[in-house]
C-alpha positions, -999 to 999 in steps of 0.1 A, spaced: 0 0 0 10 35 -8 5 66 14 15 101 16 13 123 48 14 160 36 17 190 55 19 222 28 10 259 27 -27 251 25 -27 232 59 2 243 79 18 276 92 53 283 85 62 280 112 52 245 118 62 234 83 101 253 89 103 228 122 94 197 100 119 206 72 150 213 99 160 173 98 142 157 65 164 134 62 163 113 98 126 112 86 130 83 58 150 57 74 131 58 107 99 44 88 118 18 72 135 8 106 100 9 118 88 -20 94 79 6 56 91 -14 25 100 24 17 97 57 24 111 92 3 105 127 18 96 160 0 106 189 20 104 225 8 99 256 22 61 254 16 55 216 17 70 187 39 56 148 30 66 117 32 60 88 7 56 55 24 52 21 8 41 -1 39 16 -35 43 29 -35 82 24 4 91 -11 22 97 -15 57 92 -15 63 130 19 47 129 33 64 103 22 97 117 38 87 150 70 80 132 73 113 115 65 129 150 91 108 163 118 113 136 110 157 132 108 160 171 74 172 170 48 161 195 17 151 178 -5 173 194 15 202 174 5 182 141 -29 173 147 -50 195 121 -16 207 102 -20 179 77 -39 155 56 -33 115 42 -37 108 12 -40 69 8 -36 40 -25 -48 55 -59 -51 87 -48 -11 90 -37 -1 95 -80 -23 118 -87 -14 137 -56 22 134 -63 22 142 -101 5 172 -92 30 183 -66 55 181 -92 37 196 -119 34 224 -97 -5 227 -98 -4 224 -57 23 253 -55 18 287 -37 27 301 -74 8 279 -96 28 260 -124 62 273 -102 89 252 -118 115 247 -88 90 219 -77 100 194 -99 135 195 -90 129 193 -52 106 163 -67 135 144 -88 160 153 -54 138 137 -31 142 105 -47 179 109 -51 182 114 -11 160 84 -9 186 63 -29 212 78 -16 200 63 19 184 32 7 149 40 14 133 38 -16 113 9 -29 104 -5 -62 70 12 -61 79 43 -51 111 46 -76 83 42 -104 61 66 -87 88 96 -87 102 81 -121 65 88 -135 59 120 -115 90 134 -136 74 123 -164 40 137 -160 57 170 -150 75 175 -181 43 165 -200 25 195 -180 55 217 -190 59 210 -229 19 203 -236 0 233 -217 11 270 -206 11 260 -167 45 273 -157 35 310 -175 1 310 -163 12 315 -124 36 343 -130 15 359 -161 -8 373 -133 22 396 -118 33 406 -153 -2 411 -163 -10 433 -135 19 452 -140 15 456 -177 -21 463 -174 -7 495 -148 18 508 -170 -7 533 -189 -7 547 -158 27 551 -143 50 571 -163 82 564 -141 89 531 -124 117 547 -103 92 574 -92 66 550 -77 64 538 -41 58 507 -37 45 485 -6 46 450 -13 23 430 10 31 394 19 65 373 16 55 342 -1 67 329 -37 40 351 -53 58 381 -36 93 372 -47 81 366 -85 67 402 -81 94 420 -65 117 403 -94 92 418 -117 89 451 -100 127 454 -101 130 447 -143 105 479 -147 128 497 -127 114 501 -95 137 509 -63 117 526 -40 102 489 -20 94 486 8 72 449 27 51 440 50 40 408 62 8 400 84 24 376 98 55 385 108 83 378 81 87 412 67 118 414 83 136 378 75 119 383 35 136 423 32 169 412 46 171 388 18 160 410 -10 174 444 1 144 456 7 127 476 36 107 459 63 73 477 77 62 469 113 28 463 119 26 495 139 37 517 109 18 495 86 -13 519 79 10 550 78 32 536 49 1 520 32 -11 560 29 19 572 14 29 548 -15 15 551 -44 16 517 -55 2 489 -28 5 453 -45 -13 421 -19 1 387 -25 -5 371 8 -18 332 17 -45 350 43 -84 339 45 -90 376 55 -85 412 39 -51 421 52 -59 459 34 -93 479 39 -103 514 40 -91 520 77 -56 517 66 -53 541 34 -84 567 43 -80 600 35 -89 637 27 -107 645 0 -80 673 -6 -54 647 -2 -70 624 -35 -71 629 -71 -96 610 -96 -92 607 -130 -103 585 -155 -86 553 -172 -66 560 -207 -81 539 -233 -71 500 -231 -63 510 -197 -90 488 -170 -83 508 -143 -86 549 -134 -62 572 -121 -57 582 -91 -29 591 -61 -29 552 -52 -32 518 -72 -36 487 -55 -32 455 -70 -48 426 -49 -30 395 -63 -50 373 -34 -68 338 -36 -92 347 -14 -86 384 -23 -65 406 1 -83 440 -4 -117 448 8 -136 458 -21 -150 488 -4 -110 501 -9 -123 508 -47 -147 537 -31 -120 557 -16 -114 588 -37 -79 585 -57 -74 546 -51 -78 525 -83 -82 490 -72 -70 462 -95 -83 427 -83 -77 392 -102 -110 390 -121 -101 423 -134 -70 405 -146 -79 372 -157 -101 392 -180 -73 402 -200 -53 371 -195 -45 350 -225 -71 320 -229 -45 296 -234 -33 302 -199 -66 303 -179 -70 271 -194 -35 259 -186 -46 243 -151 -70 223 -161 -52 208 -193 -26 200 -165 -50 185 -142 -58 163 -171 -27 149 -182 -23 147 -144 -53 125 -142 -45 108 -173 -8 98 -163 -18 86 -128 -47 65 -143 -21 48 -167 3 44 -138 -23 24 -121 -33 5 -151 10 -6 -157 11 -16 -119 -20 -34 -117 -12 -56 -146 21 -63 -127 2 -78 -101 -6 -110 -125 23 -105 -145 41 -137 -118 12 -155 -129 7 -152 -164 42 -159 -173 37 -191 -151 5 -197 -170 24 -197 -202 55 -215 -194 35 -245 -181 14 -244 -214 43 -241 -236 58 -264 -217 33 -292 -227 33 -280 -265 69 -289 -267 64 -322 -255 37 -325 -278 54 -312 -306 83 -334 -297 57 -365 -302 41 -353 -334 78 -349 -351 84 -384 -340 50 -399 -355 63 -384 -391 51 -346 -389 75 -342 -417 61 -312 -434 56 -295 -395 17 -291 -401 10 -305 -368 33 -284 -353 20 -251 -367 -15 -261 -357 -11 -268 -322 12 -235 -319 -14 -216 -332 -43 -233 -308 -18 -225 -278 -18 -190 -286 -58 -194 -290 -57 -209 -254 -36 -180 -238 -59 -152 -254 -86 -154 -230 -70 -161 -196 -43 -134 -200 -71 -109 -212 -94 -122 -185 -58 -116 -163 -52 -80 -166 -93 -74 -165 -94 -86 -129 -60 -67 -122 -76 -38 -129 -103 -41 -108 -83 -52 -85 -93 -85 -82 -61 -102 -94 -59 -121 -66 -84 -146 -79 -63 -152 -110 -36 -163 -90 -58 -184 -68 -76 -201 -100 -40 -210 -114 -31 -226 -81 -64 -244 -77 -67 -254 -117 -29 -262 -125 -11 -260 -93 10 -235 -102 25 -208 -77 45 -180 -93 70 -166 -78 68 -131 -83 109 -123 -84 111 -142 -118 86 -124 -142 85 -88 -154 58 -73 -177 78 -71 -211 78 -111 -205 40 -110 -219 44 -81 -241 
């Protein structure tokens, strides 16, 4: 059996998911001491889970395991994460590396954290043969997603869209004072974005606290939650890109004088008006209170306002993705069941062609000189194989095939061993 315990950015605070990233790699081989076949971890900054192939290990026990291994009481994880369990565990982790469960979606550093997760795994010996042709297929699936739909553009195209779409109104990058709220990927795609236009004048904020760790790193300036409001009414451009359920920007933090604004209306082409203030709310939920839009001199720029201008081919990017997603876990479930009965129809077929040789062996001695017999009873073999090895992967796939295997021990008293066969053996 195949499970995955994930903890991510859509179940999990930093926080937490920081403390189970600090030792990934004690996390692997402590499931396998504790009776996995095999076990890989994915840990990221946004995303920690572990991959376990086990017939001996519930989900209680795995869970304790990873509590164990990370240090973490399980009280501190109940809530914080989810199980995915079987045929769900492909889909889940072609999607992961295809970047459709990403914080940016279609963000392509994913797939590399994917393809190094497995080489740790190997590296330690923890892997198994199941879940080295999981990863192996997850690659695959990715680079599908990559070269067959716009995915990896769609995620970023809303920063550069919103900031195209704003350009008609701000003559000089350098000029504009920006307040960047959030510190996730979104917000590092956009400050990179910000920074090509030529914006300097940056400064971040973060509701929940990592303004300062996220403007060390980029050179930026960090705003405290007490100056928050104050800095929200002087810049000139406010762009939200946070993870929160909640409006983290409303009227209370950018009112002002009617003296103070300026109203103007929007250049042709352009979707939004002028004004002293833009704010772009780059949110999923949205960041802004709507009401923001009726404050004199504040344009306010929301995604449906951008996905309106977006490119068809990327709003349909996710769910062409999510199909050859579906499609590729379906067929890696399809391959692996019919390596279930793959033991048993190779057994099935050696004992029959076993018997046509002796047969054969008999006709040639009775005078089959012209090899008539021969090529009959070859063909009525492969006649006789048809239907059991169709009926074979049938059951596999239903996962039933169990009964197969039972059926050739009960009819023939055959017992495959499944350490012999592989599936191009009945190709």
């Amino acid at each position: 059996m195949l499970l995955c315990v994930t903890a991510s950015h859509k179940t999990a605070s930093f926080d937490l998911l920081e403390r189970l990233s600090r030792h990934p790699d004690t996390v692997a081989p402590t499931l396998v001491e504790a009776g996995a076949q095999g076990a890989v971890v994915l840990a990221t900054c946004n995303r920690f889970e572990a991959y376990v192939e086990t017939d001996g290990l519930d989900t209680d026990a795995v869970l304790d395991v990873v509590a164990q291994a990370t240090g973490i009481p399980s009280a501190d994880l109940d809530g914080s994460y989810r199980v995915v369990e079987d045929r769900r565990v492909a889909e889940h982790l072609f999607a992961v590396a295809s970047g459709l469960e990403s914080v940016v979606s279609g963000e392509g550093e994913i797939a590399g954290q994917v393809r190094r997760a497995l080489t740790g795994a190997r590296k330690q010996g923890t892997t198994s043969p199941a879940l080295e042709r999981l990863f192996q297929r997850a690659s695959q699936a990715q680079r599908k997603v990559k070269n067959v739909t716009a995915l990896q553009r769609a995620g970023r195209s809303l920063v550069r869209l919103s900031l195209e779409l704003a350009d008609s109104r701000i003559a000089d990058w350098a000029a504009e004072r920006v307040l960047l709220v959030g510190t996730g990927a979104y917000a590092a795609v956009t400050l990179a974005t910000l920074r090509e236009r030529g914006a300097v004048d940056i400064s971040v904020y973060s509701p929940s606290g990592r303004a300062e760790l996220f403007a060390k790193k980029h050179g930026i300036r960090a705003v405290h939650a007490d100056d928050y409001a104050t800095v929200a009414q002087r810049s000139s451009l406010l762009i939200t890109c946070t993870t929160a359920t909640e409006p983290v920007l409303g009227p209370a933090h950018l009112q002002r004088t009617t003296d103070d604004a300026s109203t103007g209306s929007a250049p042709q082409g352009c979707p939004v008006a002028h004004g002293s203030q833009l704010v772009i709310d780059l949110g999923m939920p949205r960041n802004v209170d709507p009401a923001v839009a009726q404050l004199e001199g504040v344009a306010l720029l929301d995604l449906e306002t951008i996905r309106l201008h977006a490119p068809l081919e990327e709003l349909q990017a996710t769910d062409a993705a999510r199909a050859i997603v579906h499609e590729a876990a379906e067929d890696f479930h399809a391959v692996g069941s019919r390596a279930t009965v793959t033991p048993g129809v190779v057994a099935l077929r050696t004992h029959i062609f076993g018997l046509l040789e002796a047969e054969i062996e008999r006709a040639r001695n009775r005078g089959d000189e012209n090899g008539l017999v021969e090529q009959a009873m070859r063909h009525l073999a492969g006649v006789l194989l048809h239907t059991p090895t169709t009926r074979a992967h049938e059951l596999a796939a239903d996962g039933r095939g169990g009964e197969f295997l039972s059926a050739l021990e009960t009819l023939y008293g055959l017992v495959p061993d499944a350490g012999e066969a592989t599936e191009s053996e009945i190709a």
